[in-house]
C-alpha positions in Angstrom: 41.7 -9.7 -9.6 38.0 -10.4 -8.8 37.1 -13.6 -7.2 37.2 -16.4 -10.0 33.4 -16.6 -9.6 32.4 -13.5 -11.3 34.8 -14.0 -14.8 33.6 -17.0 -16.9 34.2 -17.3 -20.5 30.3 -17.5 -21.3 28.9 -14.7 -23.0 25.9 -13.0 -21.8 23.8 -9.5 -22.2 25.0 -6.8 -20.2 22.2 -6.7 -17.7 22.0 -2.5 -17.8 21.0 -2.6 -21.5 18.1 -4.1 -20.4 17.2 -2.0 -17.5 15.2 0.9 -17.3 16.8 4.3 -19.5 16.6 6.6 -17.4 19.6 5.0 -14.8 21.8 6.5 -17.6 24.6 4.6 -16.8 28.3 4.3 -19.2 28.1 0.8 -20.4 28.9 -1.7 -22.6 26.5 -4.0 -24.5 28.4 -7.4 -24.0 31.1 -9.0 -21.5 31.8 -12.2 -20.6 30.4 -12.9 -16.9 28.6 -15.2 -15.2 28.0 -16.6 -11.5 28.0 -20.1 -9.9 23.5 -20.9 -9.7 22.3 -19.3 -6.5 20.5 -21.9 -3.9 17.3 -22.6 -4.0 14.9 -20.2 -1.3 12.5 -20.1 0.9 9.0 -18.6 -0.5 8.0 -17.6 3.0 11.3 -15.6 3.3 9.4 -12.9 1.0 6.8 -12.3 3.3 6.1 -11.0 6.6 5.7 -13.3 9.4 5.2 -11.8 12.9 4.6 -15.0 14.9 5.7 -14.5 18.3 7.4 -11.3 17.5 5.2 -9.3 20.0 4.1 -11.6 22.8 0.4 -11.3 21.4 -1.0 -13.6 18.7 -4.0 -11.0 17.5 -1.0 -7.9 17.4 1.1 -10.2 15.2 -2.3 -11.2 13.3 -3.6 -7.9 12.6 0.2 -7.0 11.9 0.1 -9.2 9.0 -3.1 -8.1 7.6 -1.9 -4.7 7.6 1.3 -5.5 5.5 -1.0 -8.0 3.7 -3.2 -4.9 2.6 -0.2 -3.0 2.5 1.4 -4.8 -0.6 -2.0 -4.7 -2.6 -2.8 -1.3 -1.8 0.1 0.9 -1.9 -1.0 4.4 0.1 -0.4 5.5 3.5 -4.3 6.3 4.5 -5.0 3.9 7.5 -9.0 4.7 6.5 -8.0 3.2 2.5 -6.5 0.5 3.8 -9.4 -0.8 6.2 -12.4 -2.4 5.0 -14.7 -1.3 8.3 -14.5 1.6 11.0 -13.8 -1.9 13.7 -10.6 -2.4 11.4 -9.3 0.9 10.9 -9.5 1.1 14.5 -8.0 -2.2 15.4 -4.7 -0.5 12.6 -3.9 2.6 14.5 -3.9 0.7 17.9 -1.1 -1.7 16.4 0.8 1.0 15.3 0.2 3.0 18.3 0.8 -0.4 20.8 4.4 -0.1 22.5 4.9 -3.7 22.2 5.2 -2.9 18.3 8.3 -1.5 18.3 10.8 -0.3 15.2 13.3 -2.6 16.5 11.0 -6.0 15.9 9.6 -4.9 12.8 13.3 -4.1 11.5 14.5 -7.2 13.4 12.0 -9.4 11.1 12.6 -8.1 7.8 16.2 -8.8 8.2 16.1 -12.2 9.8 14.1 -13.0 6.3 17.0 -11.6 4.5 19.5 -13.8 7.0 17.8 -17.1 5.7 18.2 -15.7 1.8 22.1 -15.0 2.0 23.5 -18.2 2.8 26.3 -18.9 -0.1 25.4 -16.3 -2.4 27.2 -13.2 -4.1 25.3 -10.2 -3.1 25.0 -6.2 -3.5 24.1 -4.2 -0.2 23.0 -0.8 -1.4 22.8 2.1 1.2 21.4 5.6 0.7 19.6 8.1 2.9 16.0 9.6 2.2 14.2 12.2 4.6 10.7 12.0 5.5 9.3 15.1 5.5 6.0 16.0 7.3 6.1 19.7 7.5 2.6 20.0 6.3 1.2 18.4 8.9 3.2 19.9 12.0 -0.2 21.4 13.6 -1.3 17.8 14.2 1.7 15.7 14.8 2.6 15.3 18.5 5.7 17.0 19.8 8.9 14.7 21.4 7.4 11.6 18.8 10.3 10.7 17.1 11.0 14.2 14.9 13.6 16.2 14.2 15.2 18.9 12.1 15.2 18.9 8.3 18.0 18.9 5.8 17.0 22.0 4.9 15.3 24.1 7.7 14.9 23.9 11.5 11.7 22.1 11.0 11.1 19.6 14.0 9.1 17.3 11.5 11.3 15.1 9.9 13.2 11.5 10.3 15.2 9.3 8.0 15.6 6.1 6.9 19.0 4.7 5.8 18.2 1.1 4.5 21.1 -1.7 3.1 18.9 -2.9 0.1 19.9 -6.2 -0.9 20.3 -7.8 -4.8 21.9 -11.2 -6.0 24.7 -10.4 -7.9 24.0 -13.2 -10.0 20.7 -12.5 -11.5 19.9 -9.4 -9.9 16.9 -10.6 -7.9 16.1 -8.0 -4.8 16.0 -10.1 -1.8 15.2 -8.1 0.8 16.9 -5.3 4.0 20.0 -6.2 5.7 19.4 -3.3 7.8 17.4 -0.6 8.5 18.3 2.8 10.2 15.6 5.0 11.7 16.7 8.0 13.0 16.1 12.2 13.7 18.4 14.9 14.0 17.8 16.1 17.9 16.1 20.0 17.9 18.6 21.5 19.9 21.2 19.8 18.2 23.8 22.1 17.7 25.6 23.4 14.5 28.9 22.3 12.7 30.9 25.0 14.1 29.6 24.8 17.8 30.5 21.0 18.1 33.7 21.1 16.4 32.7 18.7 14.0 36.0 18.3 11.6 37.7 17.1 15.2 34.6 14.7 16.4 35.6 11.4 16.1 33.2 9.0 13.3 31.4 7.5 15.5 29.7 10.9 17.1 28.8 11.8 13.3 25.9 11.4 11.3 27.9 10.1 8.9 28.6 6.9 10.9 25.3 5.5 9.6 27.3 4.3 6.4 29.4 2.4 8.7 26.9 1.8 11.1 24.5 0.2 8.5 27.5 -2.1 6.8 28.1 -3.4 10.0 25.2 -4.5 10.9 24.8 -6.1 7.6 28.1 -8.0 8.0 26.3 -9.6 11.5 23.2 -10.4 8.7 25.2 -11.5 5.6 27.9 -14.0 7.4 27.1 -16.7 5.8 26.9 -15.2 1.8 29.8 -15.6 -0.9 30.6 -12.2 -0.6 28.8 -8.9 -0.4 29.8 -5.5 -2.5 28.4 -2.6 -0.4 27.1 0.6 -2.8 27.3 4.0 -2.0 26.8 7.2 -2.9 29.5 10.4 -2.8 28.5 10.8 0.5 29.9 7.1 1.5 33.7 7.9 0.0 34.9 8.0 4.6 38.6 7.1 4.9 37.3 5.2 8.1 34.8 3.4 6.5 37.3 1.8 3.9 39.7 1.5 7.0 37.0 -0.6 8.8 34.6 -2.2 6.8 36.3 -4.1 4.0 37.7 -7.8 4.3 38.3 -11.1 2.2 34.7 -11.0 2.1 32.8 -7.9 2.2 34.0 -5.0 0.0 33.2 -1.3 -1.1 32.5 0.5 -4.3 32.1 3.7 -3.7 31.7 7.3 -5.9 34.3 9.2 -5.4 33.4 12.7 -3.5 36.8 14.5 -3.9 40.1 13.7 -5.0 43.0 12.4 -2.0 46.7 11.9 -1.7 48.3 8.5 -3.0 50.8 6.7 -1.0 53.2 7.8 -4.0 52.7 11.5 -3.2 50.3 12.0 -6.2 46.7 12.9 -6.3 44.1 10.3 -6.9 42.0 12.4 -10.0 45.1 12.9 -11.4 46.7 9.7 -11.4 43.3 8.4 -12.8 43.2 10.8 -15.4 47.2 9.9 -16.8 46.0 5.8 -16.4 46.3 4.2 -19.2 43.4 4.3 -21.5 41.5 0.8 -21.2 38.5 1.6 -23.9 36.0 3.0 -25.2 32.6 2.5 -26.1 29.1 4.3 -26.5 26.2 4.5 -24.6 22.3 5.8 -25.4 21.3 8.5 -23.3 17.7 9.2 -22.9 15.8 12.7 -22.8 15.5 14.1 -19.4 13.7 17.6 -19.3 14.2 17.9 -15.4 17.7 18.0 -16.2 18.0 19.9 -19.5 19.4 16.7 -20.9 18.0 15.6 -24.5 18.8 12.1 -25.9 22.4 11.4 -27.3 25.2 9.0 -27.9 27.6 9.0 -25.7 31.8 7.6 -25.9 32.7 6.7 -22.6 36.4 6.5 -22.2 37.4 3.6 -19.4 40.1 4.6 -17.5 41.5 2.2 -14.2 44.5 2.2 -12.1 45.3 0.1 -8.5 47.1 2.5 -6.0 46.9 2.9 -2.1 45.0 5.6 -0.7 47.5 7.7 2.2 45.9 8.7 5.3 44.1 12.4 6.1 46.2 14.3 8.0 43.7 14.9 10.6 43.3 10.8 11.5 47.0 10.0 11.8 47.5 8.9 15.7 43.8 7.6 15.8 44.8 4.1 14.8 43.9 3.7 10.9 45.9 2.4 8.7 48.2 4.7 7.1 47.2 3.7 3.5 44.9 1.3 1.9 44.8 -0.4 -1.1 41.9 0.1 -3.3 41.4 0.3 -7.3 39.9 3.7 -9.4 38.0 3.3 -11.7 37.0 6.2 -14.2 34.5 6.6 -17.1 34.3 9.8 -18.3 32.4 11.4 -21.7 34.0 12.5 -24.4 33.0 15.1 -26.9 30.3 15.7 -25.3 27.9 18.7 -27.0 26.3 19.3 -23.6 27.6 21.3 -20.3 26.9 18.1 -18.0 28.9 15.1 -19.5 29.3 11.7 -17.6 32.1 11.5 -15.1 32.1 9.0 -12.7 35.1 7.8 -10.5 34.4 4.7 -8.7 36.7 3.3 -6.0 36.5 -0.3 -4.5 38.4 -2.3 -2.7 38.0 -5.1 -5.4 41.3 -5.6 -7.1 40.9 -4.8 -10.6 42.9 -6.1 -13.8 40.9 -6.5 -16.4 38.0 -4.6 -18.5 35.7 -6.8 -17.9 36.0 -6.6 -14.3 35.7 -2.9 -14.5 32.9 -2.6 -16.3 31.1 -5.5 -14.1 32.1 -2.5 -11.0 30.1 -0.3 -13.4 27.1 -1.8 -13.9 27.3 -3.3 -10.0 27.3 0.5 -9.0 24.5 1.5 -11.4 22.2 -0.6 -9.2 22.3 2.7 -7.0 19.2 2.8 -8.9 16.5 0.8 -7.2 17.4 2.3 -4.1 16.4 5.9 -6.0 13.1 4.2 -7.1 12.7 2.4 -3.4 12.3 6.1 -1.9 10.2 7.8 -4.9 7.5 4.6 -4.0 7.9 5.4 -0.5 7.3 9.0 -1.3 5.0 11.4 -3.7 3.1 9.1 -6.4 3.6 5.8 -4.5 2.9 5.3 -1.1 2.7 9.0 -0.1 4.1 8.3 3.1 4.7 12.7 3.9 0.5 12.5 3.4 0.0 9.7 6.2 -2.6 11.5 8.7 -1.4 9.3 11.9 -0.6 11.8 14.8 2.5 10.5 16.1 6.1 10.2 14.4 6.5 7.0 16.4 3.3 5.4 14.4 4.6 6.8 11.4 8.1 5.5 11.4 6.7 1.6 12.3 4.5 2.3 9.3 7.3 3.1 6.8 9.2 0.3 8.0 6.0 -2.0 6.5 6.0 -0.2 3.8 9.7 -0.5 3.0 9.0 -4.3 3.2 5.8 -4.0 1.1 6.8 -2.3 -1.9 9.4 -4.5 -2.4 7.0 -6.2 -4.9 6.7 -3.3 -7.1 10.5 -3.6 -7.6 10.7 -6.8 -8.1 8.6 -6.8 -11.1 10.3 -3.3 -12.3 13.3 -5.6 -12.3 11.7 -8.6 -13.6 10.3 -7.0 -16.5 13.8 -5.8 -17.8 15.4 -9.3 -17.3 15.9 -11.5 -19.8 15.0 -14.5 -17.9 11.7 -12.9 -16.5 13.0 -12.3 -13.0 12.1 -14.2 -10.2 9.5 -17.3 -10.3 5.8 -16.1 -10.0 5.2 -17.5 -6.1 8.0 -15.6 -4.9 6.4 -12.3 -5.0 2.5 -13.1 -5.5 0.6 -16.0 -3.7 -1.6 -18.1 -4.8 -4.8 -16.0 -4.7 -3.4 -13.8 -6.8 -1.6 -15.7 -8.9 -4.8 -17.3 -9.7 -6.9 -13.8 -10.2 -4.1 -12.8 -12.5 -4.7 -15.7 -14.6 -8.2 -14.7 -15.5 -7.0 -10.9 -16.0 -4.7 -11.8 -18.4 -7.6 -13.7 -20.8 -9.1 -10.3 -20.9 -5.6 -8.4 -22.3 -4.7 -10.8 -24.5 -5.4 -8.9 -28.1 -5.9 -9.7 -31.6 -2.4 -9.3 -32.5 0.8 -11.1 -31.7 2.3 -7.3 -30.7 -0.4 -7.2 -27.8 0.2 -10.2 -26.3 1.5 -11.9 -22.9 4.2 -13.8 -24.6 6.3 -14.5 -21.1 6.4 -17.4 -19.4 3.9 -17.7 -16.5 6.0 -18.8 -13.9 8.0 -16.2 -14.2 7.2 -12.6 -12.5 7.7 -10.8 -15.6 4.9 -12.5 -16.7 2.5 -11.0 -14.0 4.2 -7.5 -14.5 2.5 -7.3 -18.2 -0.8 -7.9 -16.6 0.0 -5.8 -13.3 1.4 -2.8 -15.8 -2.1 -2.9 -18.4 -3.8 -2.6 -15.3 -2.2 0.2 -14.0 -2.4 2.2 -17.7 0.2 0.6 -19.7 -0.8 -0.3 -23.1 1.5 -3.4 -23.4 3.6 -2.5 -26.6 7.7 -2.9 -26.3 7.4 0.5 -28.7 6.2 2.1 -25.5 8.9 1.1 -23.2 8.3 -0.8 -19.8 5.7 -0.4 -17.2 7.4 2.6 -14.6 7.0 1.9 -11.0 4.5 4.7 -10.8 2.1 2.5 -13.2 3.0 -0.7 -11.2 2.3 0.7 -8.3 -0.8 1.9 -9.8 -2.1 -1.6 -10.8 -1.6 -3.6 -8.1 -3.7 -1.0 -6.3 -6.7 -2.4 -9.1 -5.6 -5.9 -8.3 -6.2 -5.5 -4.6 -9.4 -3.6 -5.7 -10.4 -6.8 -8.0 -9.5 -9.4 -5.2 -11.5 -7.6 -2.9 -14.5 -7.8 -5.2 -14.4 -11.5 -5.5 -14.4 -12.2 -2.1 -17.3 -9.8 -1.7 -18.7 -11.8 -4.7 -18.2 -15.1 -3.1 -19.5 -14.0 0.1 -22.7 -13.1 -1.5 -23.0 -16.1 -2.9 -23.0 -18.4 0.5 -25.3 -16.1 2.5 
């Protein structure tokens, strides 16, 4: 069974009904669940501090003006983000200086995450996004930290492979446990040529996942426990070989079906499982994917077993099976050629169906990591736009950003929590805590439907200013503010700070 500490016998709203539609995700609308309160934190552990960091108090200065400005002004333009030509200036050399390196930037957005962990139940999600600056190969300097795409032999590309962290409790994103930088060499070469089915995991690319969970291990220590997400592209027989332990576990999406210690397959086996449930779940209208709304019956389907060993890594030392639970939600009747199938494995021991649909909604999280790179990308910070001349610069600059935007998902989240998400002075200070106050007079309508009705100490409350800012019209018939028209807003509350100070400087001359 799952650790006491998830199972109470206090009932509470499945948190996904109240999270954004377009996660789709099989679920329920009630289970019993609840966590022991997580401690108390930090307020400076949510924002940059880069005191000593580079052996230069202006670097670590103007470093933290540039995040500063990064978190109120979501773009990638150095020149947008500068108030003078001296400042603009004073941005590229810190990006540019050698003493600002990937590895201290990285280095201090986890040790902030170190000082959040300490007792509490946590969700690490990992993913890979690729930065792709193609357009702007004719500028960018050569041997600068590129490499080959995903999909062509472009030399103008890198990655990022973050471990994004939640609270299991109340779903609260905390911060990076890690962050892996990296770019597939030029003359790399192919599959075939370096034998890759016979290189060993740690000479993959692949490794990152275990790379990545590692290094969050080091970070997380001292939490309750920690549930590391992934993707298809996690399910590695090595990973679940070295990774897991009494305190750190996987849940995974199953990428292909595999032998069972008992000589049967795993999709199989799933499929003759007992039938645990069923229940329905509101699908919303997605054009990009053909998909129109529906109600959909999700059959629950889960089974312990022991996974057997690949052929081809018998002798290397791995276990020869491990024990891990499958869990399967699939759609039935479903009047469309794309129905909901999801296999799950963990290495939580499952019994009950409550604890499999908590794995459910644990792996649907997967979904702020999706919105995390669309900020970094396209409508938010438009990172494949950024004019700076060197990858180098560029990769240090995503790295702040990653950190930055951060805000913009907290309030996504906040707004779709009961509770109103985290408290108010986690996320904004008290400038513009204050400058919100006297925004939100002005959007307070005549009726009770266009109201702030949250409680102001909550960050849910400075999303429904934040969102009317950026477009929203502030009616629950609408829906919540997107990302998109968070992002959007806090651009016009950095634009509306910026005014009052110019205000108040007029004043005094």
């Amino acid at each position: 069974m799952i650790d006491d500490y998830l199972i109470d016998d206090v009932a509470i709203e499945y948190r996904t009904r109240n999270k954004p539609a377009c996660r789709q995700l099989p679920c329920v609308h009630k289970f019993r669940v609840t966590f022991a309160k997580p401690p108390a934190m930090s307020l400076s552990s949510f924002f940059v501090d880069y005191s000593g960091l580079f052996g230069d108090v202006r670097l670590a200065r103007r470093g933290e003006t540039l995040w500063n400005r990064l978190s109120l002004t979501p773009c990638s333009s150095i020149r947008q983000l500068s108030g003078n030509n001296a400042e603009q200036r004073a941005y590229y050399r810190f990006l540019h200086n050698e003493k600002v390196s990937e590895t201290v930037l990285i280095e201090e957005a986890v040790g902030r995450m170190k000082e959040l962990s300490t007792d509490r139940h946590l969700l690490c999600i990992q993913d890979t996004s690729e930065i792709n600056l193609i357009k702007h190969q004719d500028r960018l300097q050569s041997n600068s930290g590129l490499g080959r795409s995903d999909n062509s032999e472009s030399g103008c590309c890198f990655k990022v492979h973050p471990g994004l962290v939640i609270d299991a409790y109340n779903a609260h994103l905390l911060g990076y446990s890690h962050i892996k930088v990296f770019h597939r060499p030029e003359e790399l070469p192919n599959r075939i040529e370096r034998k890759y089915k016979k290189q060993e995991i740690q000479e993959k690319e692949s490794f990152k996942w275990i790379e990545v969970a590692q290094q969050s291990k080091i970070v997380l220590k001292d939490a309750a426990s920690v549930t590391f997400i992934e993707d298809r592209e996690g399910d590695i027989y090595e990973q679940f070989a070295i990774v897991p332990d009494d305190k750190f576990h996987l849940l995974v999406r199953s990428r292909t079906t595999r032998k069972l210690s008992d000589g049967t397959s795993l999709y199989q086996s799933i499929q003759n499982a007992p039938l645990a449930g069923t229940y329905q779940v509101d699908i919303p209208t997605d054009k990009r994917k053909n998909q129109y709304k529906r109600t959909a019956t999700i059959e629950l389907r889960f089974m312990n077993c022991e996974l057997q060993c690949p052929t081809n890594l018998r002798g290397k030392g791995y276990p020869s099976t491990i024990e891990v639970c499958c869990i399967a939600a699939k759609e039935i009747d479903c009047p469309t050629s794309n129905p909901i199938d999801w296999k799950l494995i963990t290495t939580h021991k499952i019994s009950t169906w409550e604890e499999a649909i908590l794995m459910i909604d644990w792996y649907g999280s997967r979904w702020y990591i999706e919105q995390l790179f669309r900020l970094l990308k396209k409508q938010g910070f438009g990172v494949e736009e950024s004019e700076l001349e060197s990858g180098w610069a560029i990769r240090k600059l995503v790295i702040m950003q990653m950190t930055a935007l951060l805000k913009i998902l907290q309030m996504n989240i906040a707004y779709a929590a009961p509770e109103g998400g985290q408290p108010i002075d986690e996320v904004f200070d008290s400038r513009e805590i204050q400058v919100l106050h006297l925004i939100n007079k002005k959007f307070q309508g005549k009726t009770v439907k266009l109201g702030n009705h949250n409680d102001p100490l909550t960050t849910k409350w400075a999303t429904w200013i934040i969102g009317r800012l950026g477009g929203w019209k502030g009616y629950d018939s609408q829906g919540p503010p997107g990302v998109i028209i968070l992002k959007r807003g806090l651009e016009r509350l950095g634009y509306i700070i910026e005014g009052i100070e110019l205000g108040k400087d007029m004043y005094t001359q």
